[in-house]
C-alpha positions, 0 to 999 in steps of 0.5 A: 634280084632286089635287095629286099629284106624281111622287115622292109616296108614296101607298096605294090607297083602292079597287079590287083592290089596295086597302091597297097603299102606293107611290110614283108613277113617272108622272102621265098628265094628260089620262087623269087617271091616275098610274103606283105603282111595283110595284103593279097588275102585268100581265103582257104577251106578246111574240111571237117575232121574229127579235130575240127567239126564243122570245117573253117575258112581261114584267111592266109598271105599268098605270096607276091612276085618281088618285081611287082614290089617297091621298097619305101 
């Protein structure tokens, strides 16, 4: 396993988002995957709810795998 921790800047080396720079906000041990702040960005519905009215679209991190990480 990388010696990756929250706090370290990092790029991505591979995938979709490949090029893009960050620094991590959570390391996610047993799926081996770490959370970059403001990359790889998935939009999640919410449906309406007495709270909620009319519902929303929220924009969340989803995790990526640490092997396709490289610290700066």
């Amino acid at each position: 396993m990388k010696k990756l921790k929250k706090g370290n800047n990092v790029i991505i080396i591979y995938g979709n988002h490949k090029g893009k720079k960050g620094v991590i906000k959570k390391i996610l041990t047993k799926s081996n995957k770490a959370i970059i702040d403001g990359v790889n960005m998935i939009k999640k519905h919410i449906k309406p709810e007495l709270k909620n009215p009319k519902g929303k679209i929220l924009k969340k991190e989803s995790p990526i795998h640490i092997s396709n990480l490289k610290k700066l």
